[in-house]
C-alpha positions in Angstrom: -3.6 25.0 -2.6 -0.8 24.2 -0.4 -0.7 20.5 1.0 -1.6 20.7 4.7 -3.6 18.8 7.3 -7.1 17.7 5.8 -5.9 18.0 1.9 -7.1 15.7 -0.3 -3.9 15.3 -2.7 -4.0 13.5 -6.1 -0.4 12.1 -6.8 0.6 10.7 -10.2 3.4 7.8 -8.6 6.2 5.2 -9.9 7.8 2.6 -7.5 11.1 1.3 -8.7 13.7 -0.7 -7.0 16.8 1.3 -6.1 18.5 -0.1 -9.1 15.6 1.7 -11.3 13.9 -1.5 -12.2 10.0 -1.0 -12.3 7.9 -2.4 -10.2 4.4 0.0 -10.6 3.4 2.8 -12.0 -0.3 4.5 -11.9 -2.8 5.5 -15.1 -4.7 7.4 -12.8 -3.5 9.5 -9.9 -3.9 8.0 -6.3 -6.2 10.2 -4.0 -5.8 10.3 -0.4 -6.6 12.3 2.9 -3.4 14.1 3.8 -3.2 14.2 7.5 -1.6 10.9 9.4 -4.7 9.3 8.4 -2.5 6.2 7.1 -3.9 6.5 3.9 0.2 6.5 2.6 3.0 6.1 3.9 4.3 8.5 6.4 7.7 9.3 4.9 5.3 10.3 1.4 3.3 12.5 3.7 6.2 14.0 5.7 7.9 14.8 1.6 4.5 16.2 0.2 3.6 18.2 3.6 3.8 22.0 2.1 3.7 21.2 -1.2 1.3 22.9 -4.0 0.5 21.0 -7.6 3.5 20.1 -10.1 6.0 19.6 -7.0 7.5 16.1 -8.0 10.4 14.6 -5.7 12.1 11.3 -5.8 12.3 9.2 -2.2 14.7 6.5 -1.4 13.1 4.4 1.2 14.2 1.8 3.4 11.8 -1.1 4.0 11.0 0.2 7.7 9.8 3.3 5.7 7.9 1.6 3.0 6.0 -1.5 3.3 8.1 -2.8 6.5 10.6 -6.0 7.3 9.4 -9.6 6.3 7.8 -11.0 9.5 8.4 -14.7 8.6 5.7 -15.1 11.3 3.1 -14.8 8.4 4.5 -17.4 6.5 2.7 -20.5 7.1 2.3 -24.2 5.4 -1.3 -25.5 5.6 -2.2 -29.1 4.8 -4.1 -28.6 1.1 -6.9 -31.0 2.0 -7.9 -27.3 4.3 -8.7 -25.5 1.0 -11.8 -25.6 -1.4 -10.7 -27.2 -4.7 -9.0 -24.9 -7.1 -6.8 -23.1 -5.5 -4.1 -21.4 -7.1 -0.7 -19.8 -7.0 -1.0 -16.2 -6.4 -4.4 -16.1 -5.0 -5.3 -14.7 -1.8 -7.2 -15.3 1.2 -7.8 -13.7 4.5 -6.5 -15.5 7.5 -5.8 -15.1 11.2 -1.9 -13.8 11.9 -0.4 -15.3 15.4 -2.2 -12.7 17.4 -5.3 -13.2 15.9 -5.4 -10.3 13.9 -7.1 -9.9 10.5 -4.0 -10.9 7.8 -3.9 -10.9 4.0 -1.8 -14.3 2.6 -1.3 -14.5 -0.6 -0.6 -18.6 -2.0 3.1 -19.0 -2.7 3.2 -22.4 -4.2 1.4 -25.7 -3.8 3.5 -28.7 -3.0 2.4 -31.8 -3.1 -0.3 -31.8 0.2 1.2 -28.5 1.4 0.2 -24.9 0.2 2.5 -22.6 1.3 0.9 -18.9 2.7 2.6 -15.7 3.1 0.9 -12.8 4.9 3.4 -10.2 4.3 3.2 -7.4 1.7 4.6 -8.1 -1.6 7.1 -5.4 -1.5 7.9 -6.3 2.5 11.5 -6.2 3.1 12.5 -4.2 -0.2 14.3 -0.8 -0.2 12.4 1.2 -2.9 12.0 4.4 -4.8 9.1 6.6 -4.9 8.9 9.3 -7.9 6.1 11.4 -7.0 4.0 13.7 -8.5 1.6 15.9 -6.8 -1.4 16.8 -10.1 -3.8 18.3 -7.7 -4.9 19.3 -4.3 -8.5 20.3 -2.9 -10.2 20.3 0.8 -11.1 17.9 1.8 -14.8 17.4 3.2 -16.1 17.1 6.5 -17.5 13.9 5.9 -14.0 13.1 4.5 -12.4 14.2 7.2 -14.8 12.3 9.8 -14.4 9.0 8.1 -10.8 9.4 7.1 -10.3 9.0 4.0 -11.4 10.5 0.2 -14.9 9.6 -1.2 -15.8 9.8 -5.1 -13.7 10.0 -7.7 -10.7 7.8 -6.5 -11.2 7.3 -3.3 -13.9 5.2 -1.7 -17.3 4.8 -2.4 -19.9 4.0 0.3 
């Protein structure tokens, strides 16, 4: 089946960093709603759009087409004595960007009083490449398709 609007596409995936160093790679194939659903990045959909199971492709992204610039915005030093004892390096918390939005900061370092935030992605800022695998392709469901995204098997369970 042919990867088109409303295709839910399993992808086996690698991110390196342009050098080849790398950063992730999946044990089990990531599902997702094909279909500017944002369930991936566009430039992945706009590669896989067409494609049937066993096309593979390599992407060399930019960071506007992968997780974005840094927005130094989102980086934020909080007074320690604001945080429940025990926090750590490399934990996360959810947080309030400067327009109130809903952000994700992960703990930098803790120095001295000061805990130091960042809400951007990890990989924000960072040219990267993509070596993709497409291992299967179904339609995807009406319920699927009304909520916008995959259910069961990996995707997300209600």
């Amino acid at each position: 089946m042919k990867i088109t609007k409303d295709t839910v596409v399993s992808l086996q995936f690698k991110i390196a960093e342009p050098t080849g160093k790398l950063i992730e790679e999946s044990k089990e194939p990531m599902v997702y709603l094909h279909g500017g659903y944002e369930n991936t990045l566009p430039k992945i959909e706009e590669a896989l759009d067409g494609q049937e199971p066993g096309y593979q492709v390599v992407l060399d992204l930019g960071p506007e087409d992968a997780f974005g610039l840094r927005d130094e915005s989102l980086v934020q030093v909080i007074p320690k004595t604001q945080f429940p004892p025990g926090v750590k390096v490399g934990g996360q918390l959810e947080g309030r960007g400067e327009d109130g939005s809903a952000v994700a900061f992960t703990v930098m370092k803790i120095k001295g009083a000061e805990v130091h935030l960042d809400g951007n992605h990890p990989l924000a800022g960072k040219a990267l490449r993509f070596t993709l695998k497409v291992v299967g392709t179904r339609a995807g469901t009406a319920e699927e398709i009304a909520h916008r995204h995959v259910h069961g098997t990996g995707g997300h369970h209600h």
